[in-house]
TITIKE-575655 format. One record per residue (C-alpha): residue in three letters; x, y, z; residue number from 1. Coordinates in nm, 4 decimals, padded with zeros to 6 digits. Example, Ala and Ser with C-alpha at 12.3 -4.5 7.8 and 13.67 -1.06 7.14 Angstrom:
- rest|xx|yy|zz|nr
- ala|01.2300|-00.4500|00.7800|1
- ser|01.3670|-00.1060|00.7140|2
END
This chain:
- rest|xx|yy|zz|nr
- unk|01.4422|01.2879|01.6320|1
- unk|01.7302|01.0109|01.5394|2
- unk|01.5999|00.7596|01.3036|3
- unk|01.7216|00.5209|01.1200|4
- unk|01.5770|00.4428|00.7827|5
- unk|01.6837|00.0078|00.6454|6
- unk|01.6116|00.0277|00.2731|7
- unk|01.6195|00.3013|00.0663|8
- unk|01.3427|00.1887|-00.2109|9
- unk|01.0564|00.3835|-00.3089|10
- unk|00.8858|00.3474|00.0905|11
- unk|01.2511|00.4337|00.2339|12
- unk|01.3749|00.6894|00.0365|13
- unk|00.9900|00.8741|00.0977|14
- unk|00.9703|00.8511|00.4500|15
- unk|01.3789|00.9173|00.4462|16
- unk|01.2905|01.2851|00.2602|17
- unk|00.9492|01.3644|00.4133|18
- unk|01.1572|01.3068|00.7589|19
- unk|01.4581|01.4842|00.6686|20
- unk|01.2551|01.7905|00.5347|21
- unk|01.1434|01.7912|00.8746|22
- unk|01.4795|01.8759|01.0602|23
- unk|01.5051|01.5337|01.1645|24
- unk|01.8005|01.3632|01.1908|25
- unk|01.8309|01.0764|00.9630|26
- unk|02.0279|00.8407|00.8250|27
- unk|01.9857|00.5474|00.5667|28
- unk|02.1041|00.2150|00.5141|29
- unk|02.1207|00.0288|00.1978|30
- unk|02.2967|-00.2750|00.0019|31
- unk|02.2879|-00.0799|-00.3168|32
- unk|02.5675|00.1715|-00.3703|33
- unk|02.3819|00.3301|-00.6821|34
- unk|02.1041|00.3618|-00.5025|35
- unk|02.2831|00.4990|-00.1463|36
- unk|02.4367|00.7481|-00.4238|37
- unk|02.1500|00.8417|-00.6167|38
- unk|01.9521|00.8967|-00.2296|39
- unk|02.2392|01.1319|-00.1263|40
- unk|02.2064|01.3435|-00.4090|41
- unk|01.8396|01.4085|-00.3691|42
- unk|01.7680|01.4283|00.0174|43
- unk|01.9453|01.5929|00.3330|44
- unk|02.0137|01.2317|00.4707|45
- unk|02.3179|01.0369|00.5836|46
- unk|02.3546|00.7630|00.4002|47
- unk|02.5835|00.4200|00.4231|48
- unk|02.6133|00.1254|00.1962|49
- unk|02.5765|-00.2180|00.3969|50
- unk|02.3092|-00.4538|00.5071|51
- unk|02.1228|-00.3498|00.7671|52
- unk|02.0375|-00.6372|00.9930|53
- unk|02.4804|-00.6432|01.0377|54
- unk|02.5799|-00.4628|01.4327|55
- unk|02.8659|-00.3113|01.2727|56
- unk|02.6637|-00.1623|01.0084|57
- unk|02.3399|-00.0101|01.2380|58
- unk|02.6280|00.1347|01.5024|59
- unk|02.8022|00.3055|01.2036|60
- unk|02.4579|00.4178|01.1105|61
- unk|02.4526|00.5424|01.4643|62
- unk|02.2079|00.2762|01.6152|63
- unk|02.3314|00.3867|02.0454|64
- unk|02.1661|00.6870|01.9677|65
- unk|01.9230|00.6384|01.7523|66
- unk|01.5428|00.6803|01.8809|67
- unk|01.3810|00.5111|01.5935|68
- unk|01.4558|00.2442|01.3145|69
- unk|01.2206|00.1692|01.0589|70
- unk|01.3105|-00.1129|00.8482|71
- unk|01.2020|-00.1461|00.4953|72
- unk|01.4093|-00.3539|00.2636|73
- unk|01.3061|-00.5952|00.0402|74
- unk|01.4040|-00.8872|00.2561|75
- unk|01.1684|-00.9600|00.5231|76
- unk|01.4557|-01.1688|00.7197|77
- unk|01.6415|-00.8626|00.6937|78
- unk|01.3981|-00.6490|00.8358|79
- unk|01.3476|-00.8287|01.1245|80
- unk|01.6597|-00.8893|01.2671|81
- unk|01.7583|-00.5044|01.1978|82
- unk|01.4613|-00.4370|01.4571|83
- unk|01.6146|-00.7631|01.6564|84
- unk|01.9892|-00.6366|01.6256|85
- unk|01.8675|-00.2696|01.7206|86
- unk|01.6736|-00.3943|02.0765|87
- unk|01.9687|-00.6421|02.2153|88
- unk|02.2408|-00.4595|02.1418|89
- unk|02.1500|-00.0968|02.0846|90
- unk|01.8384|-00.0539|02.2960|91
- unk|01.6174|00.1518|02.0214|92
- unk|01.3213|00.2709|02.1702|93
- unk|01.1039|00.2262|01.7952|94
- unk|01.0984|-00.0723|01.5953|95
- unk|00.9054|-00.0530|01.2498|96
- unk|00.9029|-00.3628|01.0365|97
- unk|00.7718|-00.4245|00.6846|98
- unk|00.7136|-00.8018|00.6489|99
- unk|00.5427|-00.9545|00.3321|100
- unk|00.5624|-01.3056|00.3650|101
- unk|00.2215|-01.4404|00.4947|102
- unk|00.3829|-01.7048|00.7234|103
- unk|00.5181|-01.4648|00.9374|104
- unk|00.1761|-01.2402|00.9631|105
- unk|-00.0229|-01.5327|01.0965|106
- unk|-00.2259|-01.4419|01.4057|107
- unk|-00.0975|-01.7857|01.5679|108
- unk|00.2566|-01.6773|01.5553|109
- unk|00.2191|-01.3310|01.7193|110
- unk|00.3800|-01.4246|01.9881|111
- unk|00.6955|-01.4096|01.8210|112
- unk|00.7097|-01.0355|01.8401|113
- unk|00.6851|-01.0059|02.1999|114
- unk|00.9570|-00.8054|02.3836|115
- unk|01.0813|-01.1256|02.5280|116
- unk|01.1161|-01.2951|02.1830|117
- unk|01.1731|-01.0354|01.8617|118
- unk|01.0658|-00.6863|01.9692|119
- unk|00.9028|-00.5543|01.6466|120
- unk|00.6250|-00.2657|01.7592|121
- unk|00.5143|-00.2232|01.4466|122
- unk|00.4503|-00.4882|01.1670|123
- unk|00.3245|-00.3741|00.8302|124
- unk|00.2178|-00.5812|00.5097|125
- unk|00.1520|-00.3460|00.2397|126
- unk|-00.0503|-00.6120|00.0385|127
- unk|-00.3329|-00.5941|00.3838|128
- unk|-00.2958|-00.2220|00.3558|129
- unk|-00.3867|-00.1755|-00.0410|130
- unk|-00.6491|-00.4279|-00.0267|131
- unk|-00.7778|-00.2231|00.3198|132
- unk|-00.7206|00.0924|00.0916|133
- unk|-00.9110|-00.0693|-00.2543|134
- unk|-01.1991|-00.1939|-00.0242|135
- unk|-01.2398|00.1883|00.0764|136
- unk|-01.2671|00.3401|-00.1972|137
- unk|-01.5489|00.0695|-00.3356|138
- unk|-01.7511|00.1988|-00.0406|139
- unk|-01.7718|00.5443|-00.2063|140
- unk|-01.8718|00.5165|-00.5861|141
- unk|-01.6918|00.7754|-00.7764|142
- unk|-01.4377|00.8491|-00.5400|143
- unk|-01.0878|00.8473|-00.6117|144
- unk|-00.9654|00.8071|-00.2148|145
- unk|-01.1649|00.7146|00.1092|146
- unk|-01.0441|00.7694|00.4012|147
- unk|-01.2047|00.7021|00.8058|148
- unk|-01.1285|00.9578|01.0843|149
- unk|-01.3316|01.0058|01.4231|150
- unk|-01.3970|00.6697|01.4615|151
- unk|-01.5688|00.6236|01.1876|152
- unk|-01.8078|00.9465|01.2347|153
- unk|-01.6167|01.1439|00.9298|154
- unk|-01.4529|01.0569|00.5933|155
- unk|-01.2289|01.2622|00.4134|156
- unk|-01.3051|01.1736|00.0075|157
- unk|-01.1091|01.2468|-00.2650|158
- unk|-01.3065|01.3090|-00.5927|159
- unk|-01.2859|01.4458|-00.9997|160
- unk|-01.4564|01.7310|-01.0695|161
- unk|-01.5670|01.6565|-01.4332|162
- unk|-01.8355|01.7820|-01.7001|163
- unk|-02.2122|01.8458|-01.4980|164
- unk|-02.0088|01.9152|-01.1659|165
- unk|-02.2886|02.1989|-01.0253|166
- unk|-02.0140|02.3911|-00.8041|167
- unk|-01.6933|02.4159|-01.0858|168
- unk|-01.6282|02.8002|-01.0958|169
- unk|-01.7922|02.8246|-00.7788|170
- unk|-01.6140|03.0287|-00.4889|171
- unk|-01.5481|02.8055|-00.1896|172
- unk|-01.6957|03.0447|00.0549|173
- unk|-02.0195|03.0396|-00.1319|174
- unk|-02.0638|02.6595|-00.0415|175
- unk|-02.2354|02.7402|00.3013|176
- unk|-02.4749|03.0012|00.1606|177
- unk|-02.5738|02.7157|-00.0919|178
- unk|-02.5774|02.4014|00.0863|179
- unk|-02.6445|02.5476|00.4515|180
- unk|-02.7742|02.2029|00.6093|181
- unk|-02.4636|01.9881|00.3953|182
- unk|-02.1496|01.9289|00.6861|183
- unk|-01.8681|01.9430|00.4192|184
- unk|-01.5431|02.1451|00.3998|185
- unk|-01.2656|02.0944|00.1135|186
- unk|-00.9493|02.0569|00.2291|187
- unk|-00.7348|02.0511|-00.0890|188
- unk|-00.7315|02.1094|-00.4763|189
- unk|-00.4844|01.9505|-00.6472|190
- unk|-00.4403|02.1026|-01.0125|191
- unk|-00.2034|02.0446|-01.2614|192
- unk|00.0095|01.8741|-01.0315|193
- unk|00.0338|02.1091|-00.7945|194
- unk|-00.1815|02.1061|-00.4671|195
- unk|-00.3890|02.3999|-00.3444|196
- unk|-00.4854|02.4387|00.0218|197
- unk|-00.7757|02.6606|-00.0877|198
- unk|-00.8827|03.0109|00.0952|199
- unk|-01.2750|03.1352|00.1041|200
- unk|-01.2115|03.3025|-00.2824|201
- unk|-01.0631|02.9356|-00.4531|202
- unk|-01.2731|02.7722|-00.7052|203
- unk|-01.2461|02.4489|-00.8340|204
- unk|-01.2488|02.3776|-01.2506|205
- unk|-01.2868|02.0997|-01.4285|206
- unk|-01.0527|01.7810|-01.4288|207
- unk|-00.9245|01.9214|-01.0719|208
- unk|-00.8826|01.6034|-00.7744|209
- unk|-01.0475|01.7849|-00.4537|210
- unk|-01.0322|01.6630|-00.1056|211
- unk|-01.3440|01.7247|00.1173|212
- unk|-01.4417|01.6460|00.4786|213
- unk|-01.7821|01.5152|00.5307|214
- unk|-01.9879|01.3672|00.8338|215
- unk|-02.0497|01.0165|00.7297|216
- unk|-02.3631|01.0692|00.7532|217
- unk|-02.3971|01.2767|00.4884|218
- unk|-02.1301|01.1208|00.2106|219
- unk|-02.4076|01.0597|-00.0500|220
- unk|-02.4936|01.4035|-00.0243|221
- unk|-02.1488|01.5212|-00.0443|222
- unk|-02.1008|01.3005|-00.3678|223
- unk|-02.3861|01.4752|-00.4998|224
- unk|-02.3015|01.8277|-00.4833|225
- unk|-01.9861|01.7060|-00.6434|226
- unk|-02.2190|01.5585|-00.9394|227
- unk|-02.0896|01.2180|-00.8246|228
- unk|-02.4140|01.0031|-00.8142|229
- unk|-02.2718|00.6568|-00.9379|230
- unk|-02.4317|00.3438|-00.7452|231
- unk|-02.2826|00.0831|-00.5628|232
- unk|-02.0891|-00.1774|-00.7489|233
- unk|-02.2800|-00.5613|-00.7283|234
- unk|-02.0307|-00.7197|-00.9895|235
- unk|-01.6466|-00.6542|-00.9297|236
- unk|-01.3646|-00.8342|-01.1903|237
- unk|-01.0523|-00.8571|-01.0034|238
- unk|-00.6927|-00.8974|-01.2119|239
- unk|-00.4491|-01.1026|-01.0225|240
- unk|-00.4683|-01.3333|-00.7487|241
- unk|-00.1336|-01.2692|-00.5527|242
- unk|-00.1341|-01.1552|-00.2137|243
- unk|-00.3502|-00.8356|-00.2663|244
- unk|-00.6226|-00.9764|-00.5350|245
- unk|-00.6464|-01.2434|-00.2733|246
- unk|-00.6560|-01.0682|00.0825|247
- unk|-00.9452|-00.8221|-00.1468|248
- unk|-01.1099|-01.1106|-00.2386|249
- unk|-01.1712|-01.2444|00.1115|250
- unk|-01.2576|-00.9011|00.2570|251
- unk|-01.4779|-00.8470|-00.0357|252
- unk|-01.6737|-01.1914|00.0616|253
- unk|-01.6897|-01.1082|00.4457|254
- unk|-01.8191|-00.7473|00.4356|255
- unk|-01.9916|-00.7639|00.0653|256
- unk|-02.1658|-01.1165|00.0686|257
- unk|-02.4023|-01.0355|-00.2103|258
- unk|-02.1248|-00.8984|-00.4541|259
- unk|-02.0525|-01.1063|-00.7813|260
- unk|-01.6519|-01.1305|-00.7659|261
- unk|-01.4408|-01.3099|-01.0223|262
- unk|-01.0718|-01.3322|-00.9998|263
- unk|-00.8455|-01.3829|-01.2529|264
- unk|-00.4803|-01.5563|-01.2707|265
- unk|-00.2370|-01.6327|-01.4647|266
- unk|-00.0466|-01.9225|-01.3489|267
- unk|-00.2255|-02.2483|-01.2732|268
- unk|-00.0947|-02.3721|-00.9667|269
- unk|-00.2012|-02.0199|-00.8027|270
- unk|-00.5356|-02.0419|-00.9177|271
- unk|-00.5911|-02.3932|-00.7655|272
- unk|-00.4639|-02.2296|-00.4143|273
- unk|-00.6862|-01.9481|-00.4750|274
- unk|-01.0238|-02.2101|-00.5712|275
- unk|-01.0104|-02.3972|-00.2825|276
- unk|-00.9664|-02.0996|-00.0225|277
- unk|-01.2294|-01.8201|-00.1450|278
- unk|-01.5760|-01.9858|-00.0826|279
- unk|-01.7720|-01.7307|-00.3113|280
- unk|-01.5385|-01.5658|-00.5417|281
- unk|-01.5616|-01.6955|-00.9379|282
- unk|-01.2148|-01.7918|-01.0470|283
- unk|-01.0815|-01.8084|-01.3963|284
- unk|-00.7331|-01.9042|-01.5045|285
- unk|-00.5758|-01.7059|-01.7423|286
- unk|-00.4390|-01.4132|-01.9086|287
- unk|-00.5936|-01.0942|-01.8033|288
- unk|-00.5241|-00.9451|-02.1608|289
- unk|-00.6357|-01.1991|-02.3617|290
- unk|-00.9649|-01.1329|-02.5581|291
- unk|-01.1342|-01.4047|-02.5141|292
- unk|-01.0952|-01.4115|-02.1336|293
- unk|-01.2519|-01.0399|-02.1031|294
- unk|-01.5324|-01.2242|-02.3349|295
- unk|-01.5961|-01.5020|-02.0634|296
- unk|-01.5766|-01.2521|-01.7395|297
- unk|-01.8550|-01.0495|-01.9316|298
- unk|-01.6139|-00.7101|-01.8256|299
- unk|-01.8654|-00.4782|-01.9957|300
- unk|-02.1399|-00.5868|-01.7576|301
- unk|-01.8657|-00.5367|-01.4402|302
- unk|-01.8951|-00.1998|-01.2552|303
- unk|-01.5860|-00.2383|-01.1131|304
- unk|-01.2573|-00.3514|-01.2909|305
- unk|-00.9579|-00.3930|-01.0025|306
- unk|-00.6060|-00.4619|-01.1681|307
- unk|-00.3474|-00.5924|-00.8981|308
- unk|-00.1310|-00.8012|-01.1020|309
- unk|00.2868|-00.7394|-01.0319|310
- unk|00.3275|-00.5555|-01.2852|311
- unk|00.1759|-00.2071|-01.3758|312
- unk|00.1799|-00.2396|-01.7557|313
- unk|-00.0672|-00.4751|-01.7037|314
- unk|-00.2658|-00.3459|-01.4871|315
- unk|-00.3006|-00.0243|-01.6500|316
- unk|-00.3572|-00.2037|-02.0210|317
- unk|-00.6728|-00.4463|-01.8192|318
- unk|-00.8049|-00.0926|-01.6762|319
- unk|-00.8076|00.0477|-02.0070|320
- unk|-00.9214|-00.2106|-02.2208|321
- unk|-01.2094|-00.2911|-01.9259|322
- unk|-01.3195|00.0925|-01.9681|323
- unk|-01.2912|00.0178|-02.3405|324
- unk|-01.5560|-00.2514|-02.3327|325
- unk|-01.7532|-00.0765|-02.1139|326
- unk|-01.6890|-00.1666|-01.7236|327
- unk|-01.8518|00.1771|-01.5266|328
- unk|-01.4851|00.1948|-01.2927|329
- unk|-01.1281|00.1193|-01.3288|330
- unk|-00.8672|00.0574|-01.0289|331
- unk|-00.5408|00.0105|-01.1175|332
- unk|-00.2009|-00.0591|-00.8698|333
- unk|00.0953|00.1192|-00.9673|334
- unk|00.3940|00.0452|-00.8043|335
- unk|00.5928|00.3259|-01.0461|336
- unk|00.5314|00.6877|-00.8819|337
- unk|00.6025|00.8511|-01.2488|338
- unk|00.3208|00.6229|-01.3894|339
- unk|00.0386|00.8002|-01.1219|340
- unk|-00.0362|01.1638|-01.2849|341
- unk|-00.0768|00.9649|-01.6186|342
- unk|-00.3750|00.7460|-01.4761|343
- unk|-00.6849|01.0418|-01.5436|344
- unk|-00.5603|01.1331|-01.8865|345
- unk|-00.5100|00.7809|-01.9812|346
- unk|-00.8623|00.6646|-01.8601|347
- unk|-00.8252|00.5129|-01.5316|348
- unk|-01.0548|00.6147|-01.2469|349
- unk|-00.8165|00.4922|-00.9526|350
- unk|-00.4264|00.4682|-00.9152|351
- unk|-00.3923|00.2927|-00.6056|352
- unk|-00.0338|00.3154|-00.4860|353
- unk|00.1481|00.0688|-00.2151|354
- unk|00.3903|00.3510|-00.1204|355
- unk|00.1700|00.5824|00.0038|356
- unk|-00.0379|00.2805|00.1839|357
- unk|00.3000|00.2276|00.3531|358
- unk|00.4341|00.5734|00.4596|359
- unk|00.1320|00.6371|00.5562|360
- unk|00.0718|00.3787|00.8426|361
- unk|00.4430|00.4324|00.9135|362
- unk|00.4026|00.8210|00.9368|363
- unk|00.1182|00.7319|01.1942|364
- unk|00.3821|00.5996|01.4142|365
- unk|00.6399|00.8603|01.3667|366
- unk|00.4222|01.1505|01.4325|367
- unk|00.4687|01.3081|01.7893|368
- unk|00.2041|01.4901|01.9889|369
- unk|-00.1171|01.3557|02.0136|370
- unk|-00.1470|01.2128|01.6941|371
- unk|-00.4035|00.9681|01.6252|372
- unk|-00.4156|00.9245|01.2566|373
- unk|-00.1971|00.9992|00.9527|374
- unk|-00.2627|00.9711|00.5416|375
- unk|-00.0156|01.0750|00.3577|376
- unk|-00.1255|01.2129|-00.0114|377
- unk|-00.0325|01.3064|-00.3250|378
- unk|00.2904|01.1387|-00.3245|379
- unk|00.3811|01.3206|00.0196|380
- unk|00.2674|01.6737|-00.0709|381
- unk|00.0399|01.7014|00.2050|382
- unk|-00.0631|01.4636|00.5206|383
- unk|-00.4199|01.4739|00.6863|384
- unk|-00.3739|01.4050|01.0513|385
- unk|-00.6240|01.3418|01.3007|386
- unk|-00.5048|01.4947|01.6569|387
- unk|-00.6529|01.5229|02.0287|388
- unk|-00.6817|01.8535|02.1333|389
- unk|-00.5405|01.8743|02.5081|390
- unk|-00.5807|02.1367|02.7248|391
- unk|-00.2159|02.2814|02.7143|392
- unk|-00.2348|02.3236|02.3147|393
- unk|-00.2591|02.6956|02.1731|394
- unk|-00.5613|02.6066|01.9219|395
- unk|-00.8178|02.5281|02.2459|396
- unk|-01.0243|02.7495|02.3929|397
- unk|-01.0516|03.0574|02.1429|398
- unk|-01.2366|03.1155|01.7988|399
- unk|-01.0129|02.9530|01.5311|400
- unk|-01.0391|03.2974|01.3322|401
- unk|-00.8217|03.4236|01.6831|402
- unk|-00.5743|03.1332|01.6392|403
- unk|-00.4035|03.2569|01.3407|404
- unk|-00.2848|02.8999|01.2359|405
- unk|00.0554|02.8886|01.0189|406
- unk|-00.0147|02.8931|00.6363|407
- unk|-00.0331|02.5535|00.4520|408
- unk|-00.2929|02.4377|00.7620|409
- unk|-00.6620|02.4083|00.7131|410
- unk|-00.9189|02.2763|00.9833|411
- unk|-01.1469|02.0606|00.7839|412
- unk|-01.3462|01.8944|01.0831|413
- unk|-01.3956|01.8742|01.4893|414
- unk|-01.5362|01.5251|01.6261|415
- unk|-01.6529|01.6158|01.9522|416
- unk|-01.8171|01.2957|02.0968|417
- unk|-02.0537|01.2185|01.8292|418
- unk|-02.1057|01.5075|01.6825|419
- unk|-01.9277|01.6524|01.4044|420
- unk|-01.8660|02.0145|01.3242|421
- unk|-01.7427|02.1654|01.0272|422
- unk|-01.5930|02.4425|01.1498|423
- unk|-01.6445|02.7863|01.0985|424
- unk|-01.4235|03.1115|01.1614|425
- unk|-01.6103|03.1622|01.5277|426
- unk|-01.5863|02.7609|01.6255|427
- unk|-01.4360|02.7179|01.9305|428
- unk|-01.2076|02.4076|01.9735|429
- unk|-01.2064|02.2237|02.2993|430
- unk|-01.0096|01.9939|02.5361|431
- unk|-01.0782|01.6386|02.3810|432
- unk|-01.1884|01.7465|02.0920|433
- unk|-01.0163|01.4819|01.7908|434
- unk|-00.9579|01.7344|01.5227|435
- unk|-00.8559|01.7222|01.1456|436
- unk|-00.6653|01.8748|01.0013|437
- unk|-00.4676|01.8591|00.6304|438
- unk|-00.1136|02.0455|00.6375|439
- unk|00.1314|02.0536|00.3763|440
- unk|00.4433|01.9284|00.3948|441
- unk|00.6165|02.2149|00.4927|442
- unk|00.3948|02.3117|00.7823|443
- unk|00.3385|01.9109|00.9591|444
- unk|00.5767|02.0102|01.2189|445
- unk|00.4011|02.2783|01.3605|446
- unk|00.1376|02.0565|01.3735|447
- unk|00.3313|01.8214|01.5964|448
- unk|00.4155|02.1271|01.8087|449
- unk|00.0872|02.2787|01.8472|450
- unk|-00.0675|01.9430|02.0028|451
- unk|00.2282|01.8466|02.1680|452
- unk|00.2100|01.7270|02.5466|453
- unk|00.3404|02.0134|02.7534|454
- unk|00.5138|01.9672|03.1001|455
- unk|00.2452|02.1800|03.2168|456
- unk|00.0144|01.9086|03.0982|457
- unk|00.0943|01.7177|03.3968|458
END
């Protein structure tokens, strides 16, 4: 595939080297020539200094051809008439935008992104997609991810395995012989930096971040055997109320009414805004570091501390200082990638990052075959992908022990109607069947092949 990547940030240059690893042909646009340099030296890209939204610039990038431009600079207005630029005069099949200003996201303008207007098919604000991603994770005390598959009927949760954990040192084949009744399947260890797709003879030790596959029926369960028993949070201190502290804030008050949820900002005139829209929500102007403001939020009574300021040196200075005082659960945004394996050791529960929001929903789009959902995680190591199983594809109709998948892919669930299995070496997949899967980044394209519609299909 021919794509052409507008921006070659942190979200850019990531989906620029998880698609070029790929085979795919790519090729990146950006204003910066340090940064066009420093991209060339690191991925198998072509890559041109100029702004994007310019003809001349996209047809040197090779925009006639091109099947696919996904547009992520830090201009919206840029953004959006690379996608505009790419339909009239190039006819790109794929338009991804990322637009942050709120004006242009309003439901009353959609309109404007009609074919007949400015043909973007894919809009993405990755403020709505961290606050979607915080609000997940406060559904699952303890976890350190979240994240919905099936419909809803499954949830793949990352956790810590710490001190009491009753399964460290435990063999992973050895989890159905103890917990028989307990639909659960880990998917992934990551240790030391490195991830692990585990075999039957893996254990897990302490401090390692494991990815499991649970019905959703049976996620407190699943916490459990994982010595995760913390309660819901009823009193949640939020740090910043930009874009993301306030788009949390309102989903927090629609789908948590009962919660006790103070926000926190530092300049005046934003606090105002913030006071007169959120009709619950406690909010206190301020410093987020300052003492005495900690003292009058009562942070050692919060379960939940959730630092979205701009910058990351605060946020990860509230978490600490709010674990310090005694809050049960720290959140903290990092926008720096280096800062993430730091988090644990330092203190904080959850690194939330915007990049991996982003490539994420954007990966979701790229993917081929019958893809129906993509997460990207651990900084692109892996992706969990939910696909439909069609009739033409090679893992259908035979026990998955007779499939002989390629290595780095493990089948952590089937969702067949509204059952879920956890499957075992003699499961049989069927036509229909939504299956998930987590593959490592050097085996997602087989993935894409194996449930790939086939001529024969029709």
């Amino acid at each position: 595939m021919k794509v052409i990547v507008c921006g070659a940030g942190q979200v850019g240059a990531s989906i620029a080297r998880q698609l070029a690893n790929e085979a795919n042909d790519v090729t990146v646009i950006d204003s910066d020539r340090a940064v066009v340099q420093r991209l060339s030296d690191t991925v198998d890209a072509r890559a041109i200094v100029g702004n994007a939204s310019l003809p001349d610039v996209l047809e040197a990038a090779g925009a006639k051809t091109a099947e696919m431009i996904v547009a992520v600079t830090h201009s919206d207005e840029v953004n959006m008439v690379a996608c505009q630029v790419a339909h009239s005069l190039f006819d790109v099949p794929e338009k991804i935008a990322r637009v942050r200003q709120q004006s242009y996201l309003n439901p009353a303008w959609a309109e404007l992104y009609s074919r007949d207007h400015m043909p973007i098919d894919l809009i993405i604000s990755p403020e709505i997609e961290v606050a979607r991603a915080i609000e997940r994770r406060l559904q699952v005390p303890g976890a350190l991810d979240m994240l919905p598959f099936g419909g809803g009927r499954l949830r793949v949760i990352a956790v810590r395995c710490e001190e009491g954990c009753p399964i460290i040192n435990t063999p992973l084949r050895q989890l159905t012989e103890l917990f028989p009744d307990l639909n659960i399947m880990v998917l992934a260890i990551s240790r030391d930096s490195r991830l692990i797709v585990p075999r039957g003879d893996d254990q897990m030790l302490i401090g390692d971040e494991v990815y499991f596959a649970v019905d959703s029926e049976h996620v407190a369960r699943g916490m459990s055997v994982f010595g995760h028993e913390e309660p819901e949070a009823r009193r949640v201190v939020i740090i910043g109320g930009g874009n993301i502290g306030y788009f949390l804030t309102q989903e927090l008050e629609e789908t948590h009414p009962g919660l006790d949820v103070k926000i926190v900002e530092l300049l005046p005139e934003r606090a105002r805004y913030l006071a007169e829209r959120l009709t619950q929500a406690t909010v206190i102007g301020g410093d987020a570091l300052d003492p005495e403001i900690f003292i009058e939020i009562n942070i050692g009574l919060a379960e939940a501390l959730i630092a979205v300021s701009n910058d990351d040196e605060v946020n990860i200075l509230a978490a600490l200082l709010a674990k310090r005082a005694g809050c049960r659960t720290a959140i903290s945004l990092v926008n720096n990638s280096s800062y993430g394996p730091l988090m644990g050791s330092l203190g904080v529960d959850v690194a939330v990052s915007p990049r991996e929001s982003t490539v994420s929903t954007i990966l979701q789009r790229i993917r081929r075959g019958r893809i129906l959902a993509v997460h990207s995680i651990r900084d692109g190591a892996a992706e969990i992908i939910e696909a439909e199983a069609l009739g033409t594809s090679p893992i259908v109709g035979q026990p998955l022990i007779e499939t002989k998948l390629p290595t780095g892919i493990i089948v952590g669930a089937i969702v067949r109607g509204d059952e879920v299995i956890i499957p075992r070496p003699q499961t049989v997949v069927e036509e229909h069947d939504r299956v998930v899967m987590l593959a490592a980044a050097r085996a997602v394209k087989k993935i894409e092949q194996m449930f790939a519609v086939s001529l024969e299909f029709f």
